[in-house]
PDB file with SEQRES, HELIX, SHEET and CRYST1 records, atoms N, CA, C and O in Angstrom:
SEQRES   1 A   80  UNK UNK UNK UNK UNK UNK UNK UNK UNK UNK UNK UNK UNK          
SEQRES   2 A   80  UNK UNK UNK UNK UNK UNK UNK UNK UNK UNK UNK UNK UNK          
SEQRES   3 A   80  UNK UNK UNK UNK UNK UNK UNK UNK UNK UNK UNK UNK UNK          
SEQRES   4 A   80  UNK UNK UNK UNK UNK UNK UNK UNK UNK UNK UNK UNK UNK          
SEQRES   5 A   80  UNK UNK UNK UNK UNK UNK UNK UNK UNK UNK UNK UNK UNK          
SEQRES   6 A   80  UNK UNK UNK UNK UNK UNK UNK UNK UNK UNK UNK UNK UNK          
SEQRES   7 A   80  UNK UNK                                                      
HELIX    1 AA1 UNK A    4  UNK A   14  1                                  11    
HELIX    2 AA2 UNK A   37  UNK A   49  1                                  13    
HELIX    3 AA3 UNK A   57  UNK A   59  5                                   3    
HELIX    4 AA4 UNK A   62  UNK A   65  1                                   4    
HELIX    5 AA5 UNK A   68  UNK A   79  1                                  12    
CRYST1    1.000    1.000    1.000  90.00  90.00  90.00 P 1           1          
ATOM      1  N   UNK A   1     -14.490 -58.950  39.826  1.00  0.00           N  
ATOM      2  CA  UNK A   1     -13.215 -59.419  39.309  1.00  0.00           C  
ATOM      3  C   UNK A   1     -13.056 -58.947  37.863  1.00  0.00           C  
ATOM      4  O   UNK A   1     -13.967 -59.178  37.068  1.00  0.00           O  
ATOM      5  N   UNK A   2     -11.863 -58.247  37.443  1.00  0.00           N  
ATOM      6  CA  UNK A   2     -11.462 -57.963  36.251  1.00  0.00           C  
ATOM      7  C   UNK A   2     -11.393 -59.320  35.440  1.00  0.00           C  
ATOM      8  O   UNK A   2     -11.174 -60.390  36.007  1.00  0.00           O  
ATOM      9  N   UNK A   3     -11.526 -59.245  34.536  1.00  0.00           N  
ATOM     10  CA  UNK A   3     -11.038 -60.848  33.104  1.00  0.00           C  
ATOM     11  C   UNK A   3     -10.265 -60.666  32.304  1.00  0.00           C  
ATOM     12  O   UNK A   3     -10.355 -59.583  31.727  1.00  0.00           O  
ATOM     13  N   UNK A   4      -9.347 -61.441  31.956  1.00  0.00           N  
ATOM     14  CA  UNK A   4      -8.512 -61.586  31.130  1.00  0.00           C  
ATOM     15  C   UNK A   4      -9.032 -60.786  30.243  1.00  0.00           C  
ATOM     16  O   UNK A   4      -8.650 -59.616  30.276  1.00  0.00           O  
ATOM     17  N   UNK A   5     -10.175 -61.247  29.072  1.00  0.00           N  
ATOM     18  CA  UNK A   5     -10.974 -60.593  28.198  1.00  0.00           C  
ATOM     19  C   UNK A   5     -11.063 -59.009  28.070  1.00  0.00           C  
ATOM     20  O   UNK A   5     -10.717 -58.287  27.136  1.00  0.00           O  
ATOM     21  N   UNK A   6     -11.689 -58.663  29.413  1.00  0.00           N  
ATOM     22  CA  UNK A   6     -11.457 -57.333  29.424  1.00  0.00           C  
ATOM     23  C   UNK A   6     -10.167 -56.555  29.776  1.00  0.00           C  
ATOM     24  O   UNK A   6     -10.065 -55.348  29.556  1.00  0.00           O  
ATOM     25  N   UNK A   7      -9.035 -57.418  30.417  1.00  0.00           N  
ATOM     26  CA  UNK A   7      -7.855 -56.520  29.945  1.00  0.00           C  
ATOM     27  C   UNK A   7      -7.290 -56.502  29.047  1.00  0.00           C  
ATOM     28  O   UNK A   7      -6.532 -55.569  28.781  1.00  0.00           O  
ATOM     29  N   UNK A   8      -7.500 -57.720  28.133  1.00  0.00           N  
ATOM     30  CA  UNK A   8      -6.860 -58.035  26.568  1.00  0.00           C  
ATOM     31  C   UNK A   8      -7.371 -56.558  25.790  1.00  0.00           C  
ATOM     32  O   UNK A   8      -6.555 -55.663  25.569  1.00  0.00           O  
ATOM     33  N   UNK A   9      -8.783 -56.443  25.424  1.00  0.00           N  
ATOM     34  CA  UNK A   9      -9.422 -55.306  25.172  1.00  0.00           C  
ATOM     35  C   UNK A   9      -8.596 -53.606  25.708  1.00  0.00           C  
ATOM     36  O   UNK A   9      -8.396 -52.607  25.018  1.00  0.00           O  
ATOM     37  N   UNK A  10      -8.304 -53.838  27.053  1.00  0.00           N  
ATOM     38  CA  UNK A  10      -7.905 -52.464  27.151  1.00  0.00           C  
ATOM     39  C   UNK A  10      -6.506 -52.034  26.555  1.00  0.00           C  
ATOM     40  O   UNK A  10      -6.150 -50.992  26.004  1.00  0.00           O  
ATOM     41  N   UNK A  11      -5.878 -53.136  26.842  1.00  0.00           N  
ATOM     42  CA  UNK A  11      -4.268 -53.315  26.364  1.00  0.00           C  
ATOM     43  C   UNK A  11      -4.521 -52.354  25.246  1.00  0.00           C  
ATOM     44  O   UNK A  11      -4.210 -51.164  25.205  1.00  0.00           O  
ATOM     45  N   UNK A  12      -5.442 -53.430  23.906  1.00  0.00           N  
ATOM     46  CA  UNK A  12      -4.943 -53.501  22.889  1.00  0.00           C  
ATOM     47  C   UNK A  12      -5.816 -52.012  22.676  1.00  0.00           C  
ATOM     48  O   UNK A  12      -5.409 -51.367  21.710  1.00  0.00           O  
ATOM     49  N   UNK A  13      -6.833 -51.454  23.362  1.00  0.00           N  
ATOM     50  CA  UNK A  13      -7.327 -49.703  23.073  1.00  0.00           C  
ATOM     51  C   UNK A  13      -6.125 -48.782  23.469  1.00  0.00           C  
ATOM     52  O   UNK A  13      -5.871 -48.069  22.498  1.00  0.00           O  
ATOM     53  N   UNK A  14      -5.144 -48.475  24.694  1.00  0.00           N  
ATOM     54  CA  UNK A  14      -3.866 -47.983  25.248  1.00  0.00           C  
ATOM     55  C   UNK A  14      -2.960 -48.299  24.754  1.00  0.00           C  
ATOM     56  O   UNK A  14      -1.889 -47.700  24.651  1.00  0.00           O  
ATOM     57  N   UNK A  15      -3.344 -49.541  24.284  1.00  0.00           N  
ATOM     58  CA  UNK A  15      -1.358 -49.219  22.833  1.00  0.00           C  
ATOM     59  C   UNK A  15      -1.950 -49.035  21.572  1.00  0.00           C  
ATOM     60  O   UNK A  15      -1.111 -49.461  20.778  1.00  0.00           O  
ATOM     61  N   UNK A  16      -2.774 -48.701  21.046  1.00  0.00           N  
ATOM     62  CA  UNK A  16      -3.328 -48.962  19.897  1.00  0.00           C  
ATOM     63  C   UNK A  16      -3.144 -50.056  18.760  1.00  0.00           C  
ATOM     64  O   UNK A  16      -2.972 -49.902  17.551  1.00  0.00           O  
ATOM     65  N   UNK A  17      -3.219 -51.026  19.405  1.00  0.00           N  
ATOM     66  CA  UNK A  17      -2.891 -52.293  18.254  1.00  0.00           C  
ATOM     67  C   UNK A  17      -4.200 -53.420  18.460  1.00  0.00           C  
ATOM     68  O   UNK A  17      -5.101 -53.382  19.298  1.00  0.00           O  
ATOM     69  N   UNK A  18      -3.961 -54.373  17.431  1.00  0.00           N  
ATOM     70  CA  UNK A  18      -4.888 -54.688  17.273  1.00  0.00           C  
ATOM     71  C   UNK A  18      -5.013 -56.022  18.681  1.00  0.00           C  
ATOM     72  O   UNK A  18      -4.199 -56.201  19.587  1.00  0.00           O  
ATOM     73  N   UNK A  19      -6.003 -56.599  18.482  1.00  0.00           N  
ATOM     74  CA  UNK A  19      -6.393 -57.540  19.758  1.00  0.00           C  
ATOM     75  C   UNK A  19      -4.983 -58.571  19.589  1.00  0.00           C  
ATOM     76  O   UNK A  19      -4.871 -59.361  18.652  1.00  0.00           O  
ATOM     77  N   UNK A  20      -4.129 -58.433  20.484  1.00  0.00           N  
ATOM     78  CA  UNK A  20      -3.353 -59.699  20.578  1.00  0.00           C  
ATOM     79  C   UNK A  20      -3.766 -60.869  21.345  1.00  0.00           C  
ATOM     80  O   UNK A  20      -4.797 -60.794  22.013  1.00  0.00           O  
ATOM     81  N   UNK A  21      -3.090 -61.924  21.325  1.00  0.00           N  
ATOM     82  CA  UNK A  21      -3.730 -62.898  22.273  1.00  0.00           C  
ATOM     83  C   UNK A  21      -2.685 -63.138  22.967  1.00  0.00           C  
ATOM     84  O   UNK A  21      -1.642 -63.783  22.853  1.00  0.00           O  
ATOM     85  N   UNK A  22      -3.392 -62.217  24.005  1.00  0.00           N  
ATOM     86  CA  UNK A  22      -2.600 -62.231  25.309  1.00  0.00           C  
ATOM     87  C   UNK A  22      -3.130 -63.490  26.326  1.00  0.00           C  
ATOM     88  O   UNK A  22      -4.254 -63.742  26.762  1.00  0.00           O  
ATOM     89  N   UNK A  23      -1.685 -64.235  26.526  1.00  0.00           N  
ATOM     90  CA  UNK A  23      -2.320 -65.298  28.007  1.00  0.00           C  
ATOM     91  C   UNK A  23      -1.235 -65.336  29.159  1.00  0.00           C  
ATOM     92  O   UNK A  23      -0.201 -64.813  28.743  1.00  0.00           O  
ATOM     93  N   UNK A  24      -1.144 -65.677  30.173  1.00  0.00           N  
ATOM     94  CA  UNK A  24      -0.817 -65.838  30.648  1.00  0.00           C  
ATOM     95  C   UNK A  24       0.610 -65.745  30.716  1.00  0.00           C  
ATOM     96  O   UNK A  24       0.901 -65.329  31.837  1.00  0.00           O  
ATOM     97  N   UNK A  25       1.630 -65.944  30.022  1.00  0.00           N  
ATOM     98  CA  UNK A  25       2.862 -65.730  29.630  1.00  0.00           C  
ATOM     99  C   UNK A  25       3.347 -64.588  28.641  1.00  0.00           C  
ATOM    100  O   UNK A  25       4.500 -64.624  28.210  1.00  0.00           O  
ATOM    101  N   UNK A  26       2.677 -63.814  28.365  1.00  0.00           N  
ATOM    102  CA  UNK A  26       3.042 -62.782  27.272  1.00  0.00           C  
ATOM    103  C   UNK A  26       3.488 -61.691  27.884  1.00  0.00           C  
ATOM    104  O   UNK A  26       2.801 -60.952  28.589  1.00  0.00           O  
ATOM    105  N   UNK A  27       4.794 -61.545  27.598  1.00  0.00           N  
ATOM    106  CA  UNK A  27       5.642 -60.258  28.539  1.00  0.00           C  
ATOM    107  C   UNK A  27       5.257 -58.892  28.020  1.00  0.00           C  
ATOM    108  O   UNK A  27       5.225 -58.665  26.811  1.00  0.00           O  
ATOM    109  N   UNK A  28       5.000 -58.090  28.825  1.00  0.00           N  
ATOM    110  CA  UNK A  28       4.666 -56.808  28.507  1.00  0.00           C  
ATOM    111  C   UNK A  28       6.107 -55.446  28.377  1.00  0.00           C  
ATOM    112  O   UNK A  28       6.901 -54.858  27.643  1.00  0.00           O  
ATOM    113  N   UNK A  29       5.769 -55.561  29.244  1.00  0.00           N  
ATOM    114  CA  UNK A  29       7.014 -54.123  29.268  1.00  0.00           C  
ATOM    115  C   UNK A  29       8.136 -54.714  29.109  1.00  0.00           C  
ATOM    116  O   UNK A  29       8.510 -55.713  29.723  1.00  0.00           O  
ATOM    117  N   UNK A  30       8.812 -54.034  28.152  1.00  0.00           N  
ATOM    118  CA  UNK A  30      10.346 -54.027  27.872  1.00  0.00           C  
ATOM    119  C   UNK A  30      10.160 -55.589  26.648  1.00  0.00           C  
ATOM    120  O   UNK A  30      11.178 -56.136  26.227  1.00  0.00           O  
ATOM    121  N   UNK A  31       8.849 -56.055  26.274  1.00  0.00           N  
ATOM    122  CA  UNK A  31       8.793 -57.411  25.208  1.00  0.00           C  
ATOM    123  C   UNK A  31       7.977 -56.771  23.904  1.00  0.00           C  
ATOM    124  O   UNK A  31       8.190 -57.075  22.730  1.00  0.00           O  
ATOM    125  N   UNK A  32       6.683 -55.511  24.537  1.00  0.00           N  
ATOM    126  CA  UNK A  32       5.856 -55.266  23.148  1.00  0.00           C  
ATOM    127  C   UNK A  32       6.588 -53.353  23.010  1.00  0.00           C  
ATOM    128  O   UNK A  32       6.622 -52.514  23.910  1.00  0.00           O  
ATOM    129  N   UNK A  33       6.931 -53.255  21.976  1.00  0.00           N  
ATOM    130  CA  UNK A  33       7.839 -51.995  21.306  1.00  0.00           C  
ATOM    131  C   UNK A  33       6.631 -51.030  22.194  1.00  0.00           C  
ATOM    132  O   UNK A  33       7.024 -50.352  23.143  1.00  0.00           O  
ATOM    133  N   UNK A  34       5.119 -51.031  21.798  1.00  0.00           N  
ATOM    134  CA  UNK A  34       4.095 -49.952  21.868  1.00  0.00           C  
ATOM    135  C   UNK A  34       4.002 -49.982  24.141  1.00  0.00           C  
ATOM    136  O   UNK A  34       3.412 -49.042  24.675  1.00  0.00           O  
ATOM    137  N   UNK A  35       4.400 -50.690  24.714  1.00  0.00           N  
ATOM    138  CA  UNK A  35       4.151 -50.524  26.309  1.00  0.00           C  
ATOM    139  C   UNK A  35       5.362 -49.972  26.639  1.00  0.00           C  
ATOM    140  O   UNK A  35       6.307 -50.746  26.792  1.00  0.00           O  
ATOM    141  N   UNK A  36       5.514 -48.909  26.767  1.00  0.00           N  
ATOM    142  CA  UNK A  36       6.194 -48.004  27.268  1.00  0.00           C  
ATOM    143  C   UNK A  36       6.053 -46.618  28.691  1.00  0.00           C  
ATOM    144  O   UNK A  36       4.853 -46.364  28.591  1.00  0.00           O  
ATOM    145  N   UNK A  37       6.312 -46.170  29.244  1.00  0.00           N  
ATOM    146  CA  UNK A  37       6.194 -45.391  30.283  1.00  0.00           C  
ATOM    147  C   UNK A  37       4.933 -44.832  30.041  1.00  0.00           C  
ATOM    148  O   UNK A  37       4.164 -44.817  31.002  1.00  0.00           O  
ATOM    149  N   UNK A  38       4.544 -44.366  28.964  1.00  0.00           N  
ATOM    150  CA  UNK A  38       3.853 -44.028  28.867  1.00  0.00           C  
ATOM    151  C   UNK A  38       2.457 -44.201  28.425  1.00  0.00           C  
ATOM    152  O   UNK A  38       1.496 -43.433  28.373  1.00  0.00           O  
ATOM    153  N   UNK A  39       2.702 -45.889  28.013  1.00  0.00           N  
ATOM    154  CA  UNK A  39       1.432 -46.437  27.899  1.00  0.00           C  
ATOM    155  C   UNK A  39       0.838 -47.129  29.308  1.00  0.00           C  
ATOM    156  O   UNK A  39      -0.337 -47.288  29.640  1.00  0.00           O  
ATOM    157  N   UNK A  40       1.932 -47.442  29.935  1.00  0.00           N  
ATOM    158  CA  UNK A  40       1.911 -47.798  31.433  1.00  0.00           C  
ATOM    159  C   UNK A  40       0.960 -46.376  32.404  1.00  0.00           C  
ATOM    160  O   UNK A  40       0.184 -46.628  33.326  1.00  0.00           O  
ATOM    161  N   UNK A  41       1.190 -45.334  32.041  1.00  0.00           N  
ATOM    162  CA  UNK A  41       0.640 -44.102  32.593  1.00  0.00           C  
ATOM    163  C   UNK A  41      -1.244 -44.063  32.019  1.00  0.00           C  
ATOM    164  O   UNK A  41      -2.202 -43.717  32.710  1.00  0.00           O  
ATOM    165  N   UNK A  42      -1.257 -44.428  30.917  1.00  0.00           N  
ATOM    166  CA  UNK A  42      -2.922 -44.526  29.861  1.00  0.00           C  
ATOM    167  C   UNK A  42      -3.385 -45.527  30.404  1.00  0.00           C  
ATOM    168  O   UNK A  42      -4.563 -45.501  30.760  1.00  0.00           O  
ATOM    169  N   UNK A  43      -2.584 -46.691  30.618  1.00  0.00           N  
ATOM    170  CA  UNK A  43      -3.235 -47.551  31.594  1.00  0.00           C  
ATOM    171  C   UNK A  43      -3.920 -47.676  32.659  1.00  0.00           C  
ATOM    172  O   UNK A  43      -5.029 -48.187  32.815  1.00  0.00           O  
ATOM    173  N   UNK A  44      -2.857 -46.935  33.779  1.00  0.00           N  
ATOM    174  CA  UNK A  44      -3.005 -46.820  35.006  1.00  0.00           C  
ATOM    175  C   UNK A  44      -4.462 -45.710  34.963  1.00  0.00           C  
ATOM    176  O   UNK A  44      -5.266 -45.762  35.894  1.00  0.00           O  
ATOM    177  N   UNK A  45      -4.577 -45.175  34.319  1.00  0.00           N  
ATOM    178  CA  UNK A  45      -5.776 -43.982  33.884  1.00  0.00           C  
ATOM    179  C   UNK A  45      -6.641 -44.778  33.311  1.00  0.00           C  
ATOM    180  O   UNK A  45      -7.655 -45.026  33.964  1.00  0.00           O  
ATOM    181  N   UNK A  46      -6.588 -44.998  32.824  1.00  0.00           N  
ATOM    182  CA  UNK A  46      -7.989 -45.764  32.131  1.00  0.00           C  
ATOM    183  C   UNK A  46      -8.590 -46.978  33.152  1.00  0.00           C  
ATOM    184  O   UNK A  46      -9.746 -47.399  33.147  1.00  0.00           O  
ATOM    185  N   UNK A  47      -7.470 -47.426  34.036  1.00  0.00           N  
ATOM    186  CA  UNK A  47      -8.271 -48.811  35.245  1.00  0.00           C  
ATOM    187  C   UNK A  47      -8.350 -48.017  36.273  1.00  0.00           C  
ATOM    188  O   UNK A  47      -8.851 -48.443  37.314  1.00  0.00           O  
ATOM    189  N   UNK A  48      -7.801 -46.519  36.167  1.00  0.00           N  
ATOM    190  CA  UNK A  48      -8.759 -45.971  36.882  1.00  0.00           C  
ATOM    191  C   UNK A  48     -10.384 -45.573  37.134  1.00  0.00           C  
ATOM    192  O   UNK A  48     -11.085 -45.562  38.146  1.00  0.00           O  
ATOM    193  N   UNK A  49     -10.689 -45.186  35.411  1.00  0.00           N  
ATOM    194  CA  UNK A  49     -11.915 -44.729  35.217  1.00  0.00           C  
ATOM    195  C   UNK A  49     -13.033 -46.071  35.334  1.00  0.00           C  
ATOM    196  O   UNK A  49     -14.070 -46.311  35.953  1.00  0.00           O  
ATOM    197  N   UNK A  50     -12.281 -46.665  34.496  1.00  0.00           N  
ATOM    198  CA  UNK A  50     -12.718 -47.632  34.169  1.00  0.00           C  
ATOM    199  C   UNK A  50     -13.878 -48.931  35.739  1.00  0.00           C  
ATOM    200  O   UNK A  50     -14.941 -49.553  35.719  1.00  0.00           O  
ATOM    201  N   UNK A  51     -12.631 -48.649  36.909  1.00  0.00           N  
ATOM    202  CA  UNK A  51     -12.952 -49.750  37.846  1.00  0.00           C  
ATOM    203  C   UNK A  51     -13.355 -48.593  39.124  1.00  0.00           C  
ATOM    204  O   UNK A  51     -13.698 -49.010  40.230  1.00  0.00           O  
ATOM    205  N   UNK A  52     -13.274 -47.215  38.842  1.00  0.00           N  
ATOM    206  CA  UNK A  52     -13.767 -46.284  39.541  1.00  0.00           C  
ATOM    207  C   UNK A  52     -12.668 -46.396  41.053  1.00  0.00           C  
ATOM    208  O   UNK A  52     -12.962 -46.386  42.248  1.00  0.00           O  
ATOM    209  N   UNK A  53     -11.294 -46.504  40.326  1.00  0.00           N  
ATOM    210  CA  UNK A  53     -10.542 -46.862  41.472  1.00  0.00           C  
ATOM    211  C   UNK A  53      -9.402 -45.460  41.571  1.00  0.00           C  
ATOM    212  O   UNK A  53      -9.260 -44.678  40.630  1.00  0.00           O  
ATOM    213  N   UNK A  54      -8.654 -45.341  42.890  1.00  0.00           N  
ATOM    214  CA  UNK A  54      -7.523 -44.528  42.844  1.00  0.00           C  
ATOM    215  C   UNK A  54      -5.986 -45.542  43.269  1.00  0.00           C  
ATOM    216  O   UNK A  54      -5.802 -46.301  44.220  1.00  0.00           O  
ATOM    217  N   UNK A  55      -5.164 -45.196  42.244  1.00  0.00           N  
ATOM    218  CA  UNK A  55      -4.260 -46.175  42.193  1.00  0.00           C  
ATOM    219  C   UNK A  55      -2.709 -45.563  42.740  1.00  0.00           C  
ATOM    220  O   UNK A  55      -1.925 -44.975  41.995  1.00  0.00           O  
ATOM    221  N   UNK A  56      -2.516 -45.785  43.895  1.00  0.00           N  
ATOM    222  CA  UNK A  56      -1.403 -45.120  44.792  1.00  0.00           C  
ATOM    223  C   UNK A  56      -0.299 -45.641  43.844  1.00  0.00           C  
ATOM    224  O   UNK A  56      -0.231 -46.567  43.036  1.00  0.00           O  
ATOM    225  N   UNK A  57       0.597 -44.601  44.300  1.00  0.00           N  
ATOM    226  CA  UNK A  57       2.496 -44.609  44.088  1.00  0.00           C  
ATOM    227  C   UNK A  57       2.460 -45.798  44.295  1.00  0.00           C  
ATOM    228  O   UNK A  57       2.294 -46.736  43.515  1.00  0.00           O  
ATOM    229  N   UNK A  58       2.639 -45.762  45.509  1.00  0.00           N  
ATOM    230  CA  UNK A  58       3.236 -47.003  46.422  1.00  0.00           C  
ATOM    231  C   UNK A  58       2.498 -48.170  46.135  1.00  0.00           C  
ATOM    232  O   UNK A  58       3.008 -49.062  46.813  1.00  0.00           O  
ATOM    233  N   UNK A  59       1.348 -48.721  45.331  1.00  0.00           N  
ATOM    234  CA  UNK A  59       0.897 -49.629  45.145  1.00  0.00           C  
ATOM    235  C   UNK A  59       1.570 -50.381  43.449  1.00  0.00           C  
ATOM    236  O   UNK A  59       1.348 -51.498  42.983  1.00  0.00           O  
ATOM    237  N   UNK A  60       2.164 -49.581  43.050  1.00  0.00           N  
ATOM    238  CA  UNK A  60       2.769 -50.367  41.860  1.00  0.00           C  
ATOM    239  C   UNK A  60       4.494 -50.527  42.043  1.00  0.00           C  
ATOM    240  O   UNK A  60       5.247 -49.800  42.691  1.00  0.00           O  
ATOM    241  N   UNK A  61       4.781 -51.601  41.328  1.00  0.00           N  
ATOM    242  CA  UNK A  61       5.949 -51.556  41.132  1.00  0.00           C  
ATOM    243  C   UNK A  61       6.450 -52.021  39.083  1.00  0.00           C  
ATOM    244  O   UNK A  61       5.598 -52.359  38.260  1.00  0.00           O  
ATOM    245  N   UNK A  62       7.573 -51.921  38.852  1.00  0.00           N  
ATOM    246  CA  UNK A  62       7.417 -52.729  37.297  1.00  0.00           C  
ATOM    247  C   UNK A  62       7.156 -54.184  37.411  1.00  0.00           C  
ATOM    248  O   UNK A  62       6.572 -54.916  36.611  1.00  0.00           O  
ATOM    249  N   UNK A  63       7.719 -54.480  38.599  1.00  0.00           N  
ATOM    250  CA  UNK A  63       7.404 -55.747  38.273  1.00  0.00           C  
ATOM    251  C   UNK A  63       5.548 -56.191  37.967  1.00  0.00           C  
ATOM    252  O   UNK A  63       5.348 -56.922  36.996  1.00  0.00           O  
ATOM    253  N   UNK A  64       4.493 -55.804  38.671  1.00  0.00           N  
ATOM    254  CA  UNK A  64       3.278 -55.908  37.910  1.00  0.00           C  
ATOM    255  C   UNK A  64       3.338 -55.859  36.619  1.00  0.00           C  
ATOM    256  O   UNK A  64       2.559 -56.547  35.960  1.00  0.00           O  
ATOM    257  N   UNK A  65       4.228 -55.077  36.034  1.00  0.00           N  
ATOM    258  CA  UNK A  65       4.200 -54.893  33.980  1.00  0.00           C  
ATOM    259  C   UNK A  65       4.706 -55.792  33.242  1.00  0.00           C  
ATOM    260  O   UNK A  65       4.503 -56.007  32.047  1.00  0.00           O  
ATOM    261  N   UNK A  66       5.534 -56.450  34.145  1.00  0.00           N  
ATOM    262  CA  UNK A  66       6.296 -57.559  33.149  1.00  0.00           C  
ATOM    263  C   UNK A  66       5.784 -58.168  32.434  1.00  0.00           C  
ATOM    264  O   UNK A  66       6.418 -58.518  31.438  1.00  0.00           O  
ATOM    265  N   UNK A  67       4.529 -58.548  32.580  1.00  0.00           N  
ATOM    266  CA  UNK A  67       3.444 -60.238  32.286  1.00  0.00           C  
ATOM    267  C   UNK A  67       2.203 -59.642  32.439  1.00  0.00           C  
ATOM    268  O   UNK A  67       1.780 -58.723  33.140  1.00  0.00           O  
ATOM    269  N   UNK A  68       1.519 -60.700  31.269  1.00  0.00           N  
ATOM    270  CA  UNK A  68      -0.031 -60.209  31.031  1.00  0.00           C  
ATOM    271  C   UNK A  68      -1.009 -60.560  32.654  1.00  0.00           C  
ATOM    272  O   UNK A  68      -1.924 -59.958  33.216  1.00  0.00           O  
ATOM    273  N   UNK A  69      -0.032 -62.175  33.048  1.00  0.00           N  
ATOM    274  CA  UNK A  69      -0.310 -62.275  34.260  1.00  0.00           C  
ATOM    275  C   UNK A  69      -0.485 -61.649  35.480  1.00  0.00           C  
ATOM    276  O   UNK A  69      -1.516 -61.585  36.148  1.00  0.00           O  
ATOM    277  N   UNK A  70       0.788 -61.120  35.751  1.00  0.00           N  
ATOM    278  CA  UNK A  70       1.002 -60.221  36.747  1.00  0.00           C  
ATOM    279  C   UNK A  70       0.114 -58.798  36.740  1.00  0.00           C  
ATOM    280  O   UNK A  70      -0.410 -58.359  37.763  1.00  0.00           O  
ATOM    281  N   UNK A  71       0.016 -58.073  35.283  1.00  0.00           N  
ATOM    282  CA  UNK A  71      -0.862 -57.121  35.549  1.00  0.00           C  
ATOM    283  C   UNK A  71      -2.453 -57.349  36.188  1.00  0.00           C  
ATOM    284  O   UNK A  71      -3.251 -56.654  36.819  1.00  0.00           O  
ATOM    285  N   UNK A  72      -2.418 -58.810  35.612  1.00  0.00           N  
ATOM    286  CA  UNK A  72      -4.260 -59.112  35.830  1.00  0.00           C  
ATOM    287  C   UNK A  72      -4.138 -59.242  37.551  1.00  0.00           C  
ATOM    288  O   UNK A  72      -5.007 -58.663  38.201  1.00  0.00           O  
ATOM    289  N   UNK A  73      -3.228 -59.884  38.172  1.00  0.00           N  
ATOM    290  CA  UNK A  73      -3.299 -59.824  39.349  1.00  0.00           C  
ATOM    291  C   UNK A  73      -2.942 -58.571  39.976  1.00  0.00           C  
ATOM    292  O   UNK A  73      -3.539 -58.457  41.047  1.00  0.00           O  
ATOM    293  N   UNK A  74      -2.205 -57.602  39.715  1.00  0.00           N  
ATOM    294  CA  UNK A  74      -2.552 -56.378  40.399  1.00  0.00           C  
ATOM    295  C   UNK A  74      -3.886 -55.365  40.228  1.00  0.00           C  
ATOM    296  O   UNK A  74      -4.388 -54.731  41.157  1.00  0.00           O  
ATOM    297  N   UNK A  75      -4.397 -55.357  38.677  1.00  0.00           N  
ATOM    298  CA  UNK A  75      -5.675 -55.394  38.921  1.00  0.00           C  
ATOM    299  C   UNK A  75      -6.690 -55.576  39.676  1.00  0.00           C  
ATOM    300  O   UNK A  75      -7.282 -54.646  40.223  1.00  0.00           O  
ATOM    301  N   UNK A  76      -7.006 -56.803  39.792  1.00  0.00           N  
ATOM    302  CA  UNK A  76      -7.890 -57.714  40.976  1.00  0.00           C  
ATOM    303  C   UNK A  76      -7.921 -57.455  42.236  1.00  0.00           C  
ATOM    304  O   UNK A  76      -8.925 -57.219  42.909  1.00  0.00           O  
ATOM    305  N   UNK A  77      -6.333 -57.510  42.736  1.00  0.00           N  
ATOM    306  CA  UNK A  77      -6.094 -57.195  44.011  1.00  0.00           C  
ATOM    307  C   UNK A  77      -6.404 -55.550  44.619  1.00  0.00           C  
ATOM    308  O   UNK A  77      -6.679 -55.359  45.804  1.00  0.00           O  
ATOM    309  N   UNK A  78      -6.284 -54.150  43.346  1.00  0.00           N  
ATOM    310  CA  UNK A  78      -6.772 -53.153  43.811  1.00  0.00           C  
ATOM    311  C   UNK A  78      -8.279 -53.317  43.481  1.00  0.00           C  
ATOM    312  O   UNK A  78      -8.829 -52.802  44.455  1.00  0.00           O  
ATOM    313  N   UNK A  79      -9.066 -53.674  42.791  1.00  0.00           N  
ATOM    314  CA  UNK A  79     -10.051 -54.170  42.500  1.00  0.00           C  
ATOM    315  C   UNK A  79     -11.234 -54.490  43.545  1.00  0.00           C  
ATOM    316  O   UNK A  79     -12.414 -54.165  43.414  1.00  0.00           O  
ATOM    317  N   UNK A  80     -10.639 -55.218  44.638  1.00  0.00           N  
ATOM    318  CA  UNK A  80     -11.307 -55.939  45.636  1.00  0.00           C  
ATOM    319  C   UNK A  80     -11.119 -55.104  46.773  1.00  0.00           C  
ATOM    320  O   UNK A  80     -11.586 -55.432  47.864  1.00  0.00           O  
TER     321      UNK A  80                                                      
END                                                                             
């Protein structure tokens, strides 16, 4: 299982800012200026390397980006 902890950490290495405290309610895309298409793309790359996973088209949508929440659960779920 991925942790909060360790996605707080990756966030804040792929946007380059400092550790926010991300919980459960903290909107991502389209709320922090630095998550953009293209930090969404460094992402998806890095939980690739990272969880030794391949992350289909068809397995994302934006809605996973909205929320610190929602990303941790699409995480997990390719994860497992």
């Amino acid at each position: 299982m991925y942790t909060a902890e360790q996605l707080k950490h990756l966030l804040a290495d792929v946007l380059q800012i400092d550790t926010v405290d991300f919980d459960s309610d903290t909107e991502l895309l389209g709320a922090i200026a630095e998550f953009d298409s293209m930090a969404v793309v460094s992402l998806i790359t890095a939980l690739e390397q990272q969880l030794n996973i391949s992350i289909a088209d068809d397995e994302l949508d934006t809605e996973a980006f909205v929320s610190f929440a929602s990303l941790l659960d699409l995480i997990n779920q390719l994860a497992a």
